[in-house]
C-alpha positions as CSV (number, residue, x, y, z in Angstrom):
1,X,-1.3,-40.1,5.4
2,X,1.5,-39.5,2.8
3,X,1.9,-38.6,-0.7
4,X,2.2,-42.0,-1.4
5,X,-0.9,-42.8,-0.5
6,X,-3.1,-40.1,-2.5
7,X,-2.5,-42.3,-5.7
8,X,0.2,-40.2,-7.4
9,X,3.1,-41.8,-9.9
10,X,6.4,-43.1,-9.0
11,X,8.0,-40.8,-10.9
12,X,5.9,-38.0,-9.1
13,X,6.4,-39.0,-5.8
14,X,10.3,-39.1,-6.0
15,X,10.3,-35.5,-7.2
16,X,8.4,-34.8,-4.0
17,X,11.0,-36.3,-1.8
18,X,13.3,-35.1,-4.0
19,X,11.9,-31.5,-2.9
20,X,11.7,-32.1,0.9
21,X,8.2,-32.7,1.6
22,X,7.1,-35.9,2.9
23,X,3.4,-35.6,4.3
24,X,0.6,-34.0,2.1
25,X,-1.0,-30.4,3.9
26,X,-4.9,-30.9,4.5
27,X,-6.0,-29.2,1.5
28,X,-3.4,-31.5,-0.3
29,X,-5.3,-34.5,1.2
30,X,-8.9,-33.8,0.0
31,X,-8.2,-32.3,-2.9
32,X,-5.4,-34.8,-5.0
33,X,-7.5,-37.4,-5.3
34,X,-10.6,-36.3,-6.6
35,X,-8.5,-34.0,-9.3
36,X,-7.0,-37.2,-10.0
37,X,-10.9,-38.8,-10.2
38,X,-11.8,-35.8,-12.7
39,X,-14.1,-33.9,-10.7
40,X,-15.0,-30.5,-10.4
41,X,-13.5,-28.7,-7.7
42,X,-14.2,-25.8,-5.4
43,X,-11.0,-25.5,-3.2
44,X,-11.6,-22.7,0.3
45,X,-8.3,-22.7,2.2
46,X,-6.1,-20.0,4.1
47,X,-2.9,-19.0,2.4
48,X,0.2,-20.7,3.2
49,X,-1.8,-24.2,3.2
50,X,-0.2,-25.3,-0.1
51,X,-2.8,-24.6,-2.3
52,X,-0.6,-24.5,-5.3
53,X,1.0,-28.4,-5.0
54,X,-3.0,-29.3,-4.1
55,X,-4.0,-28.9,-8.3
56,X,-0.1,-28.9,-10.0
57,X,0.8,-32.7,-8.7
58,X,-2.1,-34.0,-10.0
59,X,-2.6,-32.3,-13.2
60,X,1.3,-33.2,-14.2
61,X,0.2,-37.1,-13.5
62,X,-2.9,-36.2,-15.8
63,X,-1.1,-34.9,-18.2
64,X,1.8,-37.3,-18.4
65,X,-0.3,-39.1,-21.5
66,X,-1.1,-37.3,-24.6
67,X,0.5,-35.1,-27.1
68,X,0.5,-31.7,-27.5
69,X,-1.0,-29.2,-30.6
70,X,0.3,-25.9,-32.2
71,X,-1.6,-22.5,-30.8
72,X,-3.8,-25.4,-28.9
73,X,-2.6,-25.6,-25.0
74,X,-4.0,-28.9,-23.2
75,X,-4.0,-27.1,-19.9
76,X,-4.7,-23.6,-18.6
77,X,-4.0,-22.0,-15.5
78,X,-5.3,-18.6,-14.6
79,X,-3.1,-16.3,-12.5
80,X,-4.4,-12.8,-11.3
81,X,-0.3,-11.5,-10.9
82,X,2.7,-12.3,-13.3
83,X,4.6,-12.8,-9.4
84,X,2.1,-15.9,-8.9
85,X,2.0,-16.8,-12.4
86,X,6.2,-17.4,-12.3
87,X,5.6,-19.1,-9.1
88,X,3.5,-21.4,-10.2
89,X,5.5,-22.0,-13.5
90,X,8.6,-23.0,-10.7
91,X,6.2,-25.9,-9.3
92,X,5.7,-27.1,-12.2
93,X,9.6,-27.3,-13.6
94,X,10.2,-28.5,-9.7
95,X,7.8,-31.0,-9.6
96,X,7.8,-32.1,-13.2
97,X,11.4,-33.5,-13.3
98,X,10.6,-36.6,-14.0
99,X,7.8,-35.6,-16.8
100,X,8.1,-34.6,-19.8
101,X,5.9,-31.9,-20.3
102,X,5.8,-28.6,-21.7
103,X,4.9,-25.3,-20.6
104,X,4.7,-21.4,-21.7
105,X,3.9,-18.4,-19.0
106,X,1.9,-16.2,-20.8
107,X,2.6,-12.3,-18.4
108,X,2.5,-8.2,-19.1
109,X,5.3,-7.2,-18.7
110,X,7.6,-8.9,-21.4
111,X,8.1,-9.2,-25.2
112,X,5.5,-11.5,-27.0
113,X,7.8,-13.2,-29.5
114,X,9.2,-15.6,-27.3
115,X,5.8,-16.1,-26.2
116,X,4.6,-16.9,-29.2
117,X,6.8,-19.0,-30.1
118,X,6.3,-21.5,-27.3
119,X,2.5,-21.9,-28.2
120,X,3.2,-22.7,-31.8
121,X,6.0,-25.3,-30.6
122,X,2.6,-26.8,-29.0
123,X,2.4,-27.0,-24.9
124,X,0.7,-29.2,-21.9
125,X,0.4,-26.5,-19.9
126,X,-0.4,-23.2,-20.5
127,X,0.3,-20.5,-17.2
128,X,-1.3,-17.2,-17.9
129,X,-2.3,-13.9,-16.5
130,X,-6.2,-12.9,-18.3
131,X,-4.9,-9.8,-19.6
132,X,-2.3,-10.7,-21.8
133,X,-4.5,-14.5,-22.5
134,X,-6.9,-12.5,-24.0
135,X,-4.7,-10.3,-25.8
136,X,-3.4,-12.9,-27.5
137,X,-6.4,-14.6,-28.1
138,X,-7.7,-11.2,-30.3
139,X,-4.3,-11.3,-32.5
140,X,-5.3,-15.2,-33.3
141,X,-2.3,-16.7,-31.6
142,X,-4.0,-18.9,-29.4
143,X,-6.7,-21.3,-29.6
144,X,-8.3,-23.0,-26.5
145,X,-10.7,-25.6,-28.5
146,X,-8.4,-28.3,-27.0
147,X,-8.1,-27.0,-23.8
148,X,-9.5,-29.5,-21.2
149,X,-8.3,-28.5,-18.1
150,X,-9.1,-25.0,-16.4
151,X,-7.5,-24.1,-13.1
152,X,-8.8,-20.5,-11.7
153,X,-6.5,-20.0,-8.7
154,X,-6.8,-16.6,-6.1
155,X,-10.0,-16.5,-7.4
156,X,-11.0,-14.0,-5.2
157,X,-8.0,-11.6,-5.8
158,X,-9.3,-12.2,-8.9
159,X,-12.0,-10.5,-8.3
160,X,-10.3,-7.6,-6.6
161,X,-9.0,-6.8,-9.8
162,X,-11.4,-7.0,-12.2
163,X,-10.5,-9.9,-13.6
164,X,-14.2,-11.7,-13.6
165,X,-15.2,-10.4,-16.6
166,X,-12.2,-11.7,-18.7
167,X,-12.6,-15.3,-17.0
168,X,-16.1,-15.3,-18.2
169,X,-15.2,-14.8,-21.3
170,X,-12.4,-17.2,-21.6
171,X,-14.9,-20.0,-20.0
172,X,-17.1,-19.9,-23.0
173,X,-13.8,-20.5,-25.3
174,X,-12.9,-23.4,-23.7
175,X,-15.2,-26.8,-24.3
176,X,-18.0,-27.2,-22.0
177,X,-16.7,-31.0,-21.5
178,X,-14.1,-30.2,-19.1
179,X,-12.7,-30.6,-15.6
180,X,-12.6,-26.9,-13.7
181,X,-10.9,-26.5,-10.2
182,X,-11.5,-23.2,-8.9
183,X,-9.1,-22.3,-5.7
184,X,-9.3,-19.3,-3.1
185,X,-9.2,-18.1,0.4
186,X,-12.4,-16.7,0.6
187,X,-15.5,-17.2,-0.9
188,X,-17.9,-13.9,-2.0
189,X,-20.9,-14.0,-3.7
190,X,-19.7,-13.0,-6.8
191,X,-17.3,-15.9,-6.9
192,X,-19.7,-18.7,-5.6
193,X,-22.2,-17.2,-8.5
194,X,-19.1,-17.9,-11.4
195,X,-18.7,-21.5,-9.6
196,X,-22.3,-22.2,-10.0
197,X,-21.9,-21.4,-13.4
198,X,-19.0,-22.4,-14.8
199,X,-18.8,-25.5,-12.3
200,X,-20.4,-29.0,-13.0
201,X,-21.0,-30.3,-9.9
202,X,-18.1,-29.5,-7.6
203,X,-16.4,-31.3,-5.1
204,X,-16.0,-28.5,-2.3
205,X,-13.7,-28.7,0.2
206,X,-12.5,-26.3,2.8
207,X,-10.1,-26.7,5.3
208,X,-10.5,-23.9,7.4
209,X,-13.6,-21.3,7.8
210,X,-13.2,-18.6,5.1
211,X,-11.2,-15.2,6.1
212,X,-9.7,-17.0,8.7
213,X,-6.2,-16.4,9.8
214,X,-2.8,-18.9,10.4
215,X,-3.1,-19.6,14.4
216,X,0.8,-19.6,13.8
217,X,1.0,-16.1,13.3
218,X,1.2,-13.8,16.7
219,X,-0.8,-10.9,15.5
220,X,-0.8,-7.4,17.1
221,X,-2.2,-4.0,16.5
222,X,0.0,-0.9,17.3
223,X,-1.7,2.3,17.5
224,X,0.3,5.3,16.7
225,X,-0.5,9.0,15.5
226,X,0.5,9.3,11.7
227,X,3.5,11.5,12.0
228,X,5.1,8.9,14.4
229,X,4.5,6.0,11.5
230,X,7.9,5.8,10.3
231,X,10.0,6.3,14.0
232,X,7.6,3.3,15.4
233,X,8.4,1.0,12.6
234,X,12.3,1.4,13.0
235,X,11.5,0.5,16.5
236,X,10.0,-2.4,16.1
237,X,12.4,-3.8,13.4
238,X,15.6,-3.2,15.4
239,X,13.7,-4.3,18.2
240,X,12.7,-8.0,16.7
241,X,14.2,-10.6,15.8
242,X,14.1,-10.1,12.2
243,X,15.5,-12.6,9.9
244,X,13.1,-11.4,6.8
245,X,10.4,-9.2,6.5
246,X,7.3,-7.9,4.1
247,X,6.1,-4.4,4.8
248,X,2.5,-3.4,3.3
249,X,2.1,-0.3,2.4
250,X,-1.8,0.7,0.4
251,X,-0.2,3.0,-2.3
252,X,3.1,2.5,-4.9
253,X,4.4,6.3,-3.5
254,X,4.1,4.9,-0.1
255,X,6.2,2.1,-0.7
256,X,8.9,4.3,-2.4
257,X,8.9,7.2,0.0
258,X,9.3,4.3,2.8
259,X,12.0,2.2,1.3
260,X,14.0,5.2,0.5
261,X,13.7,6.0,4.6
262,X,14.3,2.9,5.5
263,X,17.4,2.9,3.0
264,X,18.7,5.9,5.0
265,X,18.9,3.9,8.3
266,X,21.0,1.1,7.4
267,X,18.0,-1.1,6.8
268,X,19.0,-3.4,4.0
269,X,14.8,-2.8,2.2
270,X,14.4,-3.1,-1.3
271,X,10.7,-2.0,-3.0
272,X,8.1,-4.0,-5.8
273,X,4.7,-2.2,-6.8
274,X,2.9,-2.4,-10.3
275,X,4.7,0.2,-11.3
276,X,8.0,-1.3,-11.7
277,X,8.7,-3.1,-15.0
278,X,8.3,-7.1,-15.0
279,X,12.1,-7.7,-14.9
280,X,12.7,-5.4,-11.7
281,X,10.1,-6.9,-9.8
282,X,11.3,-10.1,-10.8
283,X,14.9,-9.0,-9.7
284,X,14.2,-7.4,-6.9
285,X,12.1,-10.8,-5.7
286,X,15.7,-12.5,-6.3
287,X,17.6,-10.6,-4.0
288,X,15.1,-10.9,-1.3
289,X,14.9,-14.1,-1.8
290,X,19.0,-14.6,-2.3
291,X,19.4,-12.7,1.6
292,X,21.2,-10.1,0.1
293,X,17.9,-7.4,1.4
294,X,16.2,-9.1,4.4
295,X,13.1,-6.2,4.3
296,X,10.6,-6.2,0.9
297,X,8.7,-2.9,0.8
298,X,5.6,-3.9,-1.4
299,X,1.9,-3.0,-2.6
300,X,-0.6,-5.4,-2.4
301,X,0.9,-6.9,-5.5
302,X,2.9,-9.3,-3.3
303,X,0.0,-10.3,-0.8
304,X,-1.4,-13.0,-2.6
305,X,-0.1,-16.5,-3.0
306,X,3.9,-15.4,-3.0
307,X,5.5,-18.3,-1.2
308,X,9.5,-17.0,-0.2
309,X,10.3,-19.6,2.7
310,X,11.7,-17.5,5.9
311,X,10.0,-15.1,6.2
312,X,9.5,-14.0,9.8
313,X,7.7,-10.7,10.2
314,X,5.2,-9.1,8.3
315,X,4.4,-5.4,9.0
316,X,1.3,-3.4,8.0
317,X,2.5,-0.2,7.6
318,X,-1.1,0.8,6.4
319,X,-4.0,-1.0,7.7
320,X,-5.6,-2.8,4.7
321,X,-8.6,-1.0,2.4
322,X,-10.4,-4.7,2.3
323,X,-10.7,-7.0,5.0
324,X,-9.5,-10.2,3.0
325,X,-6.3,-8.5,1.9
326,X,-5.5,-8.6,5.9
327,X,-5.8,-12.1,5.9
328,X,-3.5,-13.0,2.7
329,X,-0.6,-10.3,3.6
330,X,-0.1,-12.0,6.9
331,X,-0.6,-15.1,5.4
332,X,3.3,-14.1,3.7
333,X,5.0,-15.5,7.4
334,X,3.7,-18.4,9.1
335,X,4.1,-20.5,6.1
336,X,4.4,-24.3,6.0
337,X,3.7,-25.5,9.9
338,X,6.4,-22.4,10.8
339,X,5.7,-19.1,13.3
340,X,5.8,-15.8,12.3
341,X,4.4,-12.4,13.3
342,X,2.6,-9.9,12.1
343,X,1.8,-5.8,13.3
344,X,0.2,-3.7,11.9
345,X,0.2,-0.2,12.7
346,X,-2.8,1.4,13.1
347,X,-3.8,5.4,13.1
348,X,-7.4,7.1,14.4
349,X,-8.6,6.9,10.8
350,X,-8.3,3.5,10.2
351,X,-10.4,2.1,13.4
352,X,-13.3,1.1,11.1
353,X,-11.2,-0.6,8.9
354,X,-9.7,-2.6,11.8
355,X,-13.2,-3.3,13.4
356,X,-13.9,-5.0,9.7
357,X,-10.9,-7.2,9.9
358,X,-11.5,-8.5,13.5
359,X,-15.6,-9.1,12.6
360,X,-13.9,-11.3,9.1
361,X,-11.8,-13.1,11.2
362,X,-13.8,-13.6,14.0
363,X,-11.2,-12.7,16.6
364,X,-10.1,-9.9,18.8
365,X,-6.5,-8.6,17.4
366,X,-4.4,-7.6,20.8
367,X,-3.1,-3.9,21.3
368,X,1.0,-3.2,21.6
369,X,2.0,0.3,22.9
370,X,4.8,1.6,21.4
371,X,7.1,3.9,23.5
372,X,7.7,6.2,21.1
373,X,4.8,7.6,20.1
374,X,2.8,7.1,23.0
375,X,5.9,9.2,25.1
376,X,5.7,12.1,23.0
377,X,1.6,12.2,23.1
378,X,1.5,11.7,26.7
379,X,4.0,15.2,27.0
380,X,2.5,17.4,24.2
381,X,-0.3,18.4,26.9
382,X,1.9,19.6,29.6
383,X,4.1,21.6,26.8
384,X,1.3,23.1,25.6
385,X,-0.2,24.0,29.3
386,X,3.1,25.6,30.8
387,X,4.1,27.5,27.3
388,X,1.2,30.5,26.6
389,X,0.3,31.3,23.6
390,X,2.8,33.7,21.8
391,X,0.4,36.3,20.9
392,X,-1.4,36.5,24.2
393,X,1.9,36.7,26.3
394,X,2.2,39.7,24.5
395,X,-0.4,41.3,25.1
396,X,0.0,39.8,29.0
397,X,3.6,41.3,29.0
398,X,2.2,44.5,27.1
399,X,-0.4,45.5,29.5
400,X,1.3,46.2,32.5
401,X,4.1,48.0,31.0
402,X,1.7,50.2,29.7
403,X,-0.6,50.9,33.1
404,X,2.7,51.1,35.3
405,X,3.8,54.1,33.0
406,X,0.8,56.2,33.3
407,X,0.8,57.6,37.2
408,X,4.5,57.9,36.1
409,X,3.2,60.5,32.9
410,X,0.7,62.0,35.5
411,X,3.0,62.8,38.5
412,X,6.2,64.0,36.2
413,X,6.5,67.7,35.7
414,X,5.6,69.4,32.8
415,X,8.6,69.2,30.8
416,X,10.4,72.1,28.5
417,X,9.2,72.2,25.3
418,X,11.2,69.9,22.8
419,X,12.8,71.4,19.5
420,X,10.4,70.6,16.5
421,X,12.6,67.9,15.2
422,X,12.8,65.7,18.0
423,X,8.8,65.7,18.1
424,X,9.0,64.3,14.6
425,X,9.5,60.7,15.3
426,X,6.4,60.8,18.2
427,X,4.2,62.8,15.8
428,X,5.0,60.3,12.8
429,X,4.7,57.3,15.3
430,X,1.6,58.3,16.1
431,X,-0.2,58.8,12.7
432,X,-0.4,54.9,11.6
433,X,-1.8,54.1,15.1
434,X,-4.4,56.7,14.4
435,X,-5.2,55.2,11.0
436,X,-5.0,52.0,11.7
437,X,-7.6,52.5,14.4
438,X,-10.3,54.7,12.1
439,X,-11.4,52.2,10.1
440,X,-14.6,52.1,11.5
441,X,-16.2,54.8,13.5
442,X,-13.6,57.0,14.0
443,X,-13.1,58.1,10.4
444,X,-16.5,58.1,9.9
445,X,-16.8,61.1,12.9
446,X,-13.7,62.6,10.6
447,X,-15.2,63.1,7.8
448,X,-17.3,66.1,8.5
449,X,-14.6,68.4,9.1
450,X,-11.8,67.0,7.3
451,X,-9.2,70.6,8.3
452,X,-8.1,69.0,11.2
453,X,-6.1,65.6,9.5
454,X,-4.9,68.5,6.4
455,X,-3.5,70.0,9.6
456,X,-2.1,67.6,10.7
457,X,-0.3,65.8,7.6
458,X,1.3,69.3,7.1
459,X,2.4,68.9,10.6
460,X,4.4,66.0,9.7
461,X,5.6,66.6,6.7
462,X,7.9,69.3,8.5
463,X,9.3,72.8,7.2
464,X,8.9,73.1,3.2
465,X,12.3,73.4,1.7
466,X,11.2,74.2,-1.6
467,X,11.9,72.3,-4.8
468,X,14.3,69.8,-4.3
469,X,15.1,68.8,-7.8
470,X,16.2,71.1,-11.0
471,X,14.8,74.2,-10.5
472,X,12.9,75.2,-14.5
473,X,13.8,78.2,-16.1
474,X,10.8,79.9,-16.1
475,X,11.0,80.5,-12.5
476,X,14.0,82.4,-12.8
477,X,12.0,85.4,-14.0
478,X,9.7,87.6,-12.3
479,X,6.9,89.9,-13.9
480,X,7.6,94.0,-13.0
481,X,5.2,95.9,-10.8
């Protein structure tokens, strides 16, 4: 089957060509021509499967006829990240060549005047994060009365983020006669419950089991100890083939501590997280893009739905929190009918999380053996068996020292008797030891007769010499007889 043949335009079908693509993907095939038919839709397909093309061709042939309204879109398109949002918005100038349509992207991130500006102009298509949809809606520059078309896309990343609240909310703004097609990867309850609410009798249709991931990727699972994280990754990227790369990493600090290291190596890495303002992100997503940095360090801001052709590897650095984010960050390589890989490395602490992603996907993920770390676990034993302990060899090496020179004290003559100041430094020496050691019984059995340690402090403290600093007048006189 070919484009041709799911009952798009002329006009539409040469911008396809025009693009490269000659044969529809399956979710493609089931799903153009009832969008085109006006039916609801409930669309459950991996990532990577071309999703996006599956509701933007037909929508621009839908809305090739009309007219557009100030502050009143004809379209709306729900995005959970500004990064899918733009992509999206590149479909539709890609596709729409031949059109002549409309459209404003509605994101955080940037100023609101030129935003604004665009919806009062009047658009077909309106391409919008919920956030900044509904912020807009509060200030009155928006209406969605005339807004007959709802697309809810990533609809369980949606989720993720707490987006579900803001989409029910914008669903009772919009007219109830409309056509809603709701796309995602995996289908939770919460989701199927807003489908069955929001949804006039869907059309569903799934191309592959839910959670499931791209047979094209090679998938393995490296366990390493945590300290070894960073040396095993520099292995495995020298070691590969890489052409491009994605590494995961769970937290923004993560990512920046990592691309920083990686920076240091001579990796050419560059970093995106939700902390980065919308232009960076968007810049950085250019160069990586452009080849001029083959390795993206990202948060799972970049897991979902971002389509950059090449990319061969994706690494895990952290094993994901949630299952279904394992299936859409791999889901970055393997794209389009090509291969790709993915590892991710995995530590003691994140064996549960593992266990969840192979019961999701319903396969058994095979286990790589770095050298590295494996080399240096496999030798810390023997290190630690042949080197003692410091303090005990000590008190090993102490010990013997000590009963060799005993019979030598015993069997010695009695020696001379020393001048009083070279018994000083044995007398002193032996006064902490004595201290030190009557902290429990022995000063107690002190106390009673407490002459003997006034004795011996005086001892110590060696001949008086009288007053060793000005000598007062007073003591120069002396009373008569």
């Amino acid at each position: 089957m070919s484009f041709a043949d799911l009952g798009l335009s002329d006009e539409l079908l040469r911008a396809v060509t025009d693009a490269g693509y000659t044969d529809p993907t399956p979710i493609q095939k089931q799903a153009i021509p009832s969008v085109l038919m006006g039916k609801d839709l409930i669309g459950i397909a991996q990532t990577g499967t071309g999703k996006t093309a599956a509701f933007v061709l037909p929508m621009i042939d839908i809305l090739g006829e009309g007219r557009t309204r100030a502050l009143m879109p004809r379209s709306l398109i729900l995005e959970p990240t500004r990064e899918l949002a733009a992509q999206v918005a590149e479909n539709f100038v890609k596709y729409g060549t031949n059109h002549k349509l409309s459209m404003a992207l509605l994101i955080g991130g940037v100023q609101m005047g030129d935003q604004v500006k665009a919806l009062e102009k009047g658009v077909d298509v309106l391409i919008a994060t919920p956030g900044r949809l509904m912020d807009l809606f509060g200030r009155g520059k928006i209406l969605l009365t005339g807004c007959n078309l709802l697309v809810i896309d990533e609809a369980d990343r949606m989720l993720d983020m707490g987006f579900i609240p803001d989409i029910e909310e914008i669903c009772t703004k919009l007219p109830k006669q409309r056509q809603t097609l709701l796309f995602s990867a995996t289908m939770p309850p919460v989701i199927k419950k807003l489908a069955d609410k929001f949804l006039t009798d869907p059309k569903r249709v799934e191309v592959a089991r839910p959670a499931t991931a791209n047979v094209n990727i090679k998938q393995w699972v490296v366990p390493v100890a945590a300290s070894d994280k960073r040396s095993v990754l520099r292995d495995l990227l020298r070691a590969e083939d890489v052409t491009t790369a994605i590494i995961f990493c769970n937290r923004k600090t993560t990512v920046r501590d990592l691309n920083k290291s990686l920076q240091k190596s001579g990796f050419r890495s560059t970093e995106i997280h939700g902390d980065m303002e919308q232009s960076q992100r968007i810049a950085e997503l250019d160069r990586f893009k452009a080849g001029t940095v083959n390795i993206l360090v990202a948060s799972d801001v970049a897991a979902r739905g971002l389509d950059i052709k090449g990319v061969s590897h994706v690494y895990n650095f952290d094993a994901p929190w949630h299952p279904d984010d394992y299936v859409h960050r791999i889901g970055r390589t393997g794209r389009a009918g090509a291969t790709g890989v993915a590892y991710t490395l995995v530590t003691s602490e994140d064996a549960e999380n593992i266990a969840e992603i192979e019961k999701l996907t319903g396969m058994k993920i095979e286990r790589l053996k770095p050298a590295n770390g494996e080399t240096a676990r496999e030798e810390a034993p023997e290190k630690r068996e042949t080197a003692p302990r410091r303090g005990r060899g000590r008190k090993a090496e102490a010990e013997p020292r000590k009963a060799e020179a005993t019979p030598e004290v015993e069997a010695a003559p009695e020696p001379a008797p020393r001048p009083a100041r070279e018994a000083e430094p044995r007398q002193r020496d032996a006064a902490p030891r004595r201290e030190r050691g009557g902290r429990g019984r022995g000063r107690d059995e002190e106390r009673p007769g407490q002459e003997p340690r006034r004795q011996a402090q005086s001892s110590q403290d060696g001949p008086d010499e009288g007053w060793n600093g000005p000598v007062p007048d007073f003591l120069k006189y002396t009373l008569g007889a």
